[in-house]
C-alpha positions as CSV (number, residue, x, y, z in Angstrom):
1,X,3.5,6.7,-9.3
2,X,4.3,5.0,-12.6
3,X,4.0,1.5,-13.3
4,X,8.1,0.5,-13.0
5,X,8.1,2.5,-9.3
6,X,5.6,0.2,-8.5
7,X,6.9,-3.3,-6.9
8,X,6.1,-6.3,-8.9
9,X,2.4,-7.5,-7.6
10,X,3.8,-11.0,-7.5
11,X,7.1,-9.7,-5.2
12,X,4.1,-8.2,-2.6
13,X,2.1,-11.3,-2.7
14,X,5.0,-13.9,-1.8
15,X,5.8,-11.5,1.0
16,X,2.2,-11.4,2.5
17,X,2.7,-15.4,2.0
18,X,6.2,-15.2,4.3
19,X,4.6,-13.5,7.0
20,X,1.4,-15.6,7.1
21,X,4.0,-18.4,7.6
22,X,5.8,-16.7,10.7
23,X,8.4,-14.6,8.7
24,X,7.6,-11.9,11.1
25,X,10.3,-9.3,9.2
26,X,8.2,-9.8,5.7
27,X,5.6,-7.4,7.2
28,X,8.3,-4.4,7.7
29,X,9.5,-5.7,4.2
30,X,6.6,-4.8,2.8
31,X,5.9,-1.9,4.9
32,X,8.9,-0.5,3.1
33,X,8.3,-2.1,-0.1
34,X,5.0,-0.3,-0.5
35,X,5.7,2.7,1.8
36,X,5.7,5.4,-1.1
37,X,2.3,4.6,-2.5
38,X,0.9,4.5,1.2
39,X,2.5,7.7,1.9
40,X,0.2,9.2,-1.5
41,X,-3.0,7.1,0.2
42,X,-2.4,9.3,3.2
43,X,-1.7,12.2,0.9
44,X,-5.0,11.8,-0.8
45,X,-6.8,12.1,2.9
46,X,-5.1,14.9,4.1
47,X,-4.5,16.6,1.0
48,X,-7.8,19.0,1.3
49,X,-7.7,19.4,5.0
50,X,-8.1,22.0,7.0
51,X,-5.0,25.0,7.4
52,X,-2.7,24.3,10.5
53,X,-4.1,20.2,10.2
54,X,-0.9,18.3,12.4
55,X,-1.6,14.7,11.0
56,X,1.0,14.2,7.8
57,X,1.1,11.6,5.2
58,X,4.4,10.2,7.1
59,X,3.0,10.7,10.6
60,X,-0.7,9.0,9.1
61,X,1.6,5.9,7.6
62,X,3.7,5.3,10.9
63,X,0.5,4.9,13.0
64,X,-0.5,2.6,10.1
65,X,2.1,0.2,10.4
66,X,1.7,-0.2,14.4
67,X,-1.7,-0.9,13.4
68,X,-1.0,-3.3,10.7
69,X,1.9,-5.0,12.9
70,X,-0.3,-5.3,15.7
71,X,-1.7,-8.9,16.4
72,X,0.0,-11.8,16.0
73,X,-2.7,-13.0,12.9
74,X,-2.1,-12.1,9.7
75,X,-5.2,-11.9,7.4
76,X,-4.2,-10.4,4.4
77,X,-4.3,-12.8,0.7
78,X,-2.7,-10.2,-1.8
79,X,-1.7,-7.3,-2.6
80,X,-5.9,-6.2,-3.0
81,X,-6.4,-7.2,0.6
82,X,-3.7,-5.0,2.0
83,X,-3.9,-1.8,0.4
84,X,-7.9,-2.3,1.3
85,X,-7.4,-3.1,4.8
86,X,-4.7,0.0,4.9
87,X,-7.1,1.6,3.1
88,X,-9.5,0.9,5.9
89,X,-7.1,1.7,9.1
90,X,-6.3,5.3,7.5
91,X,-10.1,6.1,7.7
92,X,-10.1,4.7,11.5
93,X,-7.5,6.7,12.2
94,X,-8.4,9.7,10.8
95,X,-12.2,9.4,12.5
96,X,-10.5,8.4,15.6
97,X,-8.3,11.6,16.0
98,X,-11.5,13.9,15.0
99,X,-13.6,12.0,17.8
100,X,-10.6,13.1,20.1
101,X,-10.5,16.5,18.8
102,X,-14.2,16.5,19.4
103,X,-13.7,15.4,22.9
104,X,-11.3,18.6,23.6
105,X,-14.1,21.3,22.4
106,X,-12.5,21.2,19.0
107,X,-16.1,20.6,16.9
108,X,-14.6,21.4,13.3
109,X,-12.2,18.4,11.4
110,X,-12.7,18.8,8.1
111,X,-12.2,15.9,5.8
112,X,-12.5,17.2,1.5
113,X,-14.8,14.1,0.1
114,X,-14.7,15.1,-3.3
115,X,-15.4,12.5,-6.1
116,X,-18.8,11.8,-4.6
117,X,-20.5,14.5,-5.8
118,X,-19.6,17.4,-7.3
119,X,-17.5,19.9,-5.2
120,X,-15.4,18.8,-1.9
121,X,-17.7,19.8,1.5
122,X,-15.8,20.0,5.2
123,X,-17.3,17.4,7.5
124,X,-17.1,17.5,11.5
125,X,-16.5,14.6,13.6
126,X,-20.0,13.8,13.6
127,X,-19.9,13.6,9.7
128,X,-17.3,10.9,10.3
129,X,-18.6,8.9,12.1
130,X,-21.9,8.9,10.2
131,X,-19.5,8.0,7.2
132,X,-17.8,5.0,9.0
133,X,-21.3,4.0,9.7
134,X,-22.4,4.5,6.1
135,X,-19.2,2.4,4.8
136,X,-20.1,-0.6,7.5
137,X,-23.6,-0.8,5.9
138,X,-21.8,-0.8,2.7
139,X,-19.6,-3.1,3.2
140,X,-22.8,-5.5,4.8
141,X,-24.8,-5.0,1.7
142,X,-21.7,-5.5,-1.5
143,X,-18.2,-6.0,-0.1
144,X,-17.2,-5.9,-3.7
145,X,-18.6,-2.1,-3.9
146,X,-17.1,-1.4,-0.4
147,X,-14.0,-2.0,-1.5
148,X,-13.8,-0.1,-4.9
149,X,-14.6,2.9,-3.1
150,X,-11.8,2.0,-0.1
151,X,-9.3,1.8,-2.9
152,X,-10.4,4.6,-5.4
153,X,-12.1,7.6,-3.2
154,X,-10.2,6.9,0.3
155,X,-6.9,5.3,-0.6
156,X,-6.7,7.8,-4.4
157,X,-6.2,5.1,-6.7
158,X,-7.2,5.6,-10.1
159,X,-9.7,3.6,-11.3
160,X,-7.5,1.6,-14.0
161,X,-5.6,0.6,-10.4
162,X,-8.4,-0.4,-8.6
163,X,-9.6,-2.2,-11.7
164,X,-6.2,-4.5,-11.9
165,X,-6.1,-4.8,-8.1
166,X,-9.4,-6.1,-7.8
167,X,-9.5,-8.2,-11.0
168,X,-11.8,-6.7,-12.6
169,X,-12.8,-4.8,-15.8
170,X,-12.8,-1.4,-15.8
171,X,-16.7,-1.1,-16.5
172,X,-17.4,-3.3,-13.7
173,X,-15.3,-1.2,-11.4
174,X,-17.3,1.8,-12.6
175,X,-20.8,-0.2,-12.2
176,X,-19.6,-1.0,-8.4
177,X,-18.1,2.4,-8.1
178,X,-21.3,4.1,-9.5
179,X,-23.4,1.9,-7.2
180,X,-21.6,2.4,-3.8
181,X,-21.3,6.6,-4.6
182,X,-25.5,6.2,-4.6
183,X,-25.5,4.6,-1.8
184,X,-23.4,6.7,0.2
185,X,-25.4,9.9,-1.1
186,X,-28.7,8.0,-0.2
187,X,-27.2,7.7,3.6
188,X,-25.3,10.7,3.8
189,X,-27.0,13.2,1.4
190,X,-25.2,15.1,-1.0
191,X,-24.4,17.9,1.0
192,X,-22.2,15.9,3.5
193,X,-20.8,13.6,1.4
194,X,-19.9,15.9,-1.8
């Protein structure tokens, strides 16, 4: 997405203001305001799945937004917060519909991780979940870090994006982002998490 497709940061962040104060409609504003670039976050999950996969970017953004218009608190600061915490919700999704595809006999969900390592790996349901649990520690140990690789591996931004979304220079988003991809391979190995 170019830079004029993109809403103003300042447009998003007055919203996010509005519907902290009650302005319950600001959320679907936003919603729709941003709905394009969190269709391509759900692209960039999906895109490597496996043949005859029924989640779609549209279908993966639409249970996003009942999840992110659930509750009657809204947490999110700035733009940064909300693309991590969608960020965030399209993972929970996406493990939560391979734990009940595991359920049915269906052992096989394969996510692509590329960007980790090397070439992209198929992971089951298991492999998601240890994931999740691999991205709680994370988070535990450098929220910072946790949130570069939300933003740049799971949500697909590029890592100029994540840099200005963040607020922070480029090489300290690559020092975080080298960082967290260690420490995912150290809990994951590099077979799983490729």
């Amino acid at each position: 997405m170019s830079t004029e497709d993109r809403p103003h940061p300042g447009e998003v962040t007055q919203l996010l203001s509005d519907w902290r104060g009650g302005r319950e409609e600001a959320g679907s504003e936003i919603i729709s305001l941003l709905y394009r670039e969190l269709e391509r976050m759900a692209g960039s999950y999906l895109r490597n799945e496996r043949s005859g996969h029924t989640l779609e970017p549209a279908g993966l953004v639409s249970e996003l937004y009942l999840r992110m218009m659930k509750g009657s608190s809204v947490p999110y600061q700035d733009r940064a917060h909300f693309f991590a915490v969608a960020a965030r919700q399209l993972r929970r999704i996406l493990v939560d519909y391979a734990r009940k595809r595991k359920g049915r006999g269906e052992e096989r969900f394969f996510v692509t991780l590329s960007g980790l390592e090397g070439s992209p790996a198929g992971m089951r349901a298991d492999d998601l979940e240890a994931l999740e649990e691999a991205m709680n520690e994370l988070e535990k140990l450098d929220e910072r870090a946790h949130k570069v690789v939300e933003l740049r591996f799971f949500a697909g931004l590029k890592e100029d994006e994540v840099a200005e979304l963040l607020g922070l220079s480029r090489t300290t988003m690559k020092r975080d982002w080298a960082f967290a991809r260690a420490f995912l391979i150290s809990k994951m190995g590099p077979a799983t998490t490729a």
